[in-house]
C-alpha positions in Angstrom: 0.0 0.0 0.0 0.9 3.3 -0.5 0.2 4.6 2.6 1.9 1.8 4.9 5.7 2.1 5.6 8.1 0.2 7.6 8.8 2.1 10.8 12.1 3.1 11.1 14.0 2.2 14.6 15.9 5.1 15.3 16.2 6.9 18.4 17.9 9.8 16.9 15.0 10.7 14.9 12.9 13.7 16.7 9.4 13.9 18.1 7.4 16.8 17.1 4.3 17.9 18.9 1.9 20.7 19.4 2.1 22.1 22.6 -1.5 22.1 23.3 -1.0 18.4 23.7 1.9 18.1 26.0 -0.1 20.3 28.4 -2.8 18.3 28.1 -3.7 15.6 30.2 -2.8 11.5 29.1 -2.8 8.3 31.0 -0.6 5.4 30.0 2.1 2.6 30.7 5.5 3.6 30.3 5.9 1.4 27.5 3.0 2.4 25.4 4.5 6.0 25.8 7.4 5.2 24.2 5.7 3.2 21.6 3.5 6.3 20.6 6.5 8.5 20.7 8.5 6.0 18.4 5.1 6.0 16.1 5.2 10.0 16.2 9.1 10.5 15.2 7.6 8.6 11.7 5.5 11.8 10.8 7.9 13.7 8.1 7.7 17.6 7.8 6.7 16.9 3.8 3.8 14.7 4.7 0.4 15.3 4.2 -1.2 12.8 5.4 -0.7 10.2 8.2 0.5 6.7 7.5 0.3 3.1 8.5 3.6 1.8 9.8 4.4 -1.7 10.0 7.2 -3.0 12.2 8.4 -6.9 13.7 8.0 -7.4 17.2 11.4 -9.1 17.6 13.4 -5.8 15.9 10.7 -3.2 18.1 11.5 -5.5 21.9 15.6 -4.9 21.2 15.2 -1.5 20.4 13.1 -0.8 23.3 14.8 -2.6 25.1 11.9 -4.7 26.7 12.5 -8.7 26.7 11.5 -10.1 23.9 9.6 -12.6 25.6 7.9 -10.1 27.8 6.6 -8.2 24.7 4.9 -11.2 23.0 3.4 -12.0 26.0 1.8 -8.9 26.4 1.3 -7.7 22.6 -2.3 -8.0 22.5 -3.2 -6.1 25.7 -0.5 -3.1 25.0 -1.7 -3.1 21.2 -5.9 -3.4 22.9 -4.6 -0.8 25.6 -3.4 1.8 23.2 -6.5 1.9 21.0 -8.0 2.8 23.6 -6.1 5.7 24.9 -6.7 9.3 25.0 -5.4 12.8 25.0 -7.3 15.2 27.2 -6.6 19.1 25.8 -8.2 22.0 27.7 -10.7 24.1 26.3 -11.7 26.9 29.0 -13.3 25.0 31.8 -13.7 21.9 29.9 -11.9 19.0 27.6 -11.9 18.1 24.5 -10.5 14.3 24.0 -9.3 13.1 21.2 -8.0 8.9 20.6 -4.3 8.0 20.0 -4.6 5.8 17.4 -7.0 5.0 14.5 -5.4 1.3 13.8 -3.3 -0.5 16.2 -2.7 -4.9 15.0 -0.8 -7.5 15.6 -0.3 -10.0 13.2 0.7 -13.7 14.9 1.5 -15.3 11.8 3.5 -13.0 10.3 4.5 -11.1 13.8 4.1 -7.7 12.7 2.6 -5.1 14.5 0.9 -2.5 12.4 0.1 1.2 14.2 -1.4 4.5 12.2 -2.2 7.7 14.4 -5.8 8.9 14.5 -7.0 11.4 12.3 -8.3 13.7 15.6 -4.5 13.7 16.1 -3.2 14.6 12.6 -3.2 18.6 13.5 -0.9 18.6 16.2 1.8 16.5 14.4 1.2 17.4 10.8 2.2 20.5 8.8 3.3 22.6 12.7 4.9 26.1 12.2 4.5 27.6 15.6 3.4 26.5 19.1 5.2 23.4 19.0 7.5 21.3 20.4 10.5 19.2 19.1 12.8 16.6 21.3 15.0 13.9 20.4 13.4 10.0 20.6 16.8 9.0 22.6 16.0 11.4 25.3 12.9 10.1 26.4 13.6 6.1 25.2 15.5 4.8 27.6 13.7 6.5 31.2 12.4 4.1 33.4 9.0 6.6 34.7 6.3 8.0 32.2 6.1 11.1 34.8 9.5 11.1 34.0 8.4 11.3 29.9 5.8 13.7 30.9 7.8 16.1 32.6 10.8 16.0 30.5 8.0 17.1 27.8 6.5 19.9 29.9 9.5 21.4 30.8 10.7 21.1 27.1 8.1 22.9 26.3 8.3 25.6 28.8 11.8 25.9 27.3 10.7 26.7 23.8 14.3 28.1 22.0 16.0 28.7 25.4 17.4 25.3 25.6 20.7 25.9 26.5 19.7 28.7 29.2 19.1 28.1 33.1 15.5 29.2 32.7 12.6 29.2 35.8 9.4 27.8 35.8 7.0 27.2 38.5 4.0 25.7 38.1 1.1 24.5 40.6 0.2 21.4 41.9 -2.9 21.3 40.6 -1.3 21.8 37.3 1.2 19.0 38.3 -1.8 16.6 39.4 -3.3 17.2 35.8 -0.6 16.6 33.7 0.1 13.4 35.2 -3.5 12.7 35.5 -3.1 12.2 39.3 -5.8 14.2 40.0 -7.6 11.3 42.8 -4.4 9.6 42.7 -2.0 9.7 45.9 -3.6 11.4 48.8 -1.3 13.7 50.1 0.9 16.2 48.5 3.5 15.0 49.2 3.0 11.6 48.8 2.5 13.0 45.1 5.5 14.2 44.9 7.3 11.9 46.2 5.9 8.9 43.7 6.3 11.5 41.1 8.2 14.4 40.5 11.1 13.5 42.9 11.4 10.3 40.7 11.3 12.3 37.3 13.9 14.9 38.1 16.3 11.8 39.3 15.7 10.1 35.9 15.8 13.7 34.1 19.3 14.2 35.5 20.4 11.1 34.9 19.5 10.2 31.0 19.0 13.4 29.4 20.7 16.2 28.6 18.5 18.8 30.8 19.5 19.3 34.5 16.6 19.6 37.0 16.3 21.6 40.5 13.6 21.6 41.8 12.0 23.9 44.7 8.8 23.6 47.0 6.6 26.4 47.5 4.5 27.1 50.6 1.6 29.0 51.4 0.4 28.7 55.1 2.4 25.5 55.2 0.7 23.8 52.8 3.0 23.1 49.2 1.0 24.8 46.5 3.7 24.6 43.4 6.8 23.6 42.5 9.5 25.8 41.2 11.9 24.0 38.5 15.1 25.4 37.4 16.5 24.0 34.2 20.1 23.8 32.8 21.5 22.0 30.1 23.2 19.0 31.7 26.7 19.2 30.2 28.2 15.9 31.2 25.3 14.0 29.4 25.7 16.3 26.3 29.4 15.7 26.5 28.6 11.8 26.4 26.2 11.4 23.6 29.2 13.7 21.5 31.4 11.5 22.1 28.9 8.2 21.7 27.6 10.0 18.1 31.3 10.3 17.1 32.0 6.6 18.2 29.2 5.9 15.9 30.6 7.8 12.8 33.4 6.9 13.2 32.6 2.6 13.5 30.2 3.7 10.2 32.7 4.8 7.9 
């Protein structure tokens, strides 16, 4: 067909979003995360139109890294999980929720799993020129937390061009609670924080190249946002240099 490509595996390639959706609210494994990420580096800048992407489960388990074993045992629910899944974007007081996917198969004769992106998603990763934002696939592929994914995206797109500034931000926990739709989730606040953010910023510092500080803020006592300070994280950038010229090096 056409329309249906083998995906490509690599982790160099960049995810491209509309902003509007990494504010919004999403609720998801860790793995299907990635998976969806991996599906959205596909999307060209030339395209106009979404595609069908076909890929062997064998090839997609080593470069996730997940046991091979592990993913054909649990192919059908992850590939039934994610057709269910939705994004949650804010409109005023209300949301407006759109489905991940439009096809998501596995094939057990031919092992194959075939994955296309809805067409309710096509505007925020089609034909973007502002009010988007951009990260590389190896950043986010190889963190052990998805409020790790999600806050490495929110703070990424906080950033905008300032990348390689120490920029600011502080945002709510109310704000927090939404993005990670944690809203009835974990009782106390800092409970919360605890099973999430802490974790994030210790995966953030560890795998990517941003560098994470993080500061409560009080009111009466009571923690009512979080203030981030963001750096670029020189010894990881240093790293994946010298692991990219490794690689070009071993190519020629």
């Amino acid at each position: 067909m056409e329309n249906e490509k083998l995906l490509v595996l690599n982790d160099q390639r960049y995810t491209v979003i509309a902003n509007e959706v990494l504010k919004g609210k999403m609720e998801m494994t860790l793995t299907e995360a990635k998976l969806l990420r991996l599906l959205i580096t596909q999307v060209a800048k030339e395209d106009k139109d979404l595609k069908t992407y076909t890929v062997n489960i064998t090839q997609l388990a080593r470069f996730m890294q997940i046991r091979k074993n592990n993913l054909y045992r649990d192919i059908e629910d992850l590939i039934s999980n994610l057709m269910d899944r939705k994004i949650c974007i804010r409109d005023g007081k209300s949301w407006n929720k759109f489905y991940w996917l439009q096809q998501a198969i596995y094939n057990d004769k031919t092992h194959m799993v075939t994955l296309m992106l809805s067409e309710q998603i096509k505007p925020f990763v089609l034909d973007l020129n502002k009010w988007f934002t951009q990260y590389k696939l190896s950043e986010i592929l190889y963190l052990d937390s998805f409020y790790a994914i999600r806050l490495y995206e929110l703070l990424q797109c906080f950033l905008g061009e300032s990348y390689f500034k120490k920029e600011v931000f502080e945002i709510s926990i109310l704000k927090l609670r939404e993005y990670f739709a944690c809203e009835s989730k974990y009782k106390t606040t800092r409970d919360f924080l605890i099973k999430t953010v802490s974790i994030a910023i210790r995966e953030i510092n560890a795998k990517t190249e941003l560098s994470v500080e993080s500061e409560y803020i009080k009111q009466k006592n009571k923690i009512v946002s979080v203030k981030f300070t963001v750096m670029p994280n020189f010894e990881v950038i240093k790293k994946n240099r010298e692991k990219q010229l490794q690689q070009k090096s071993t190519d020629i």
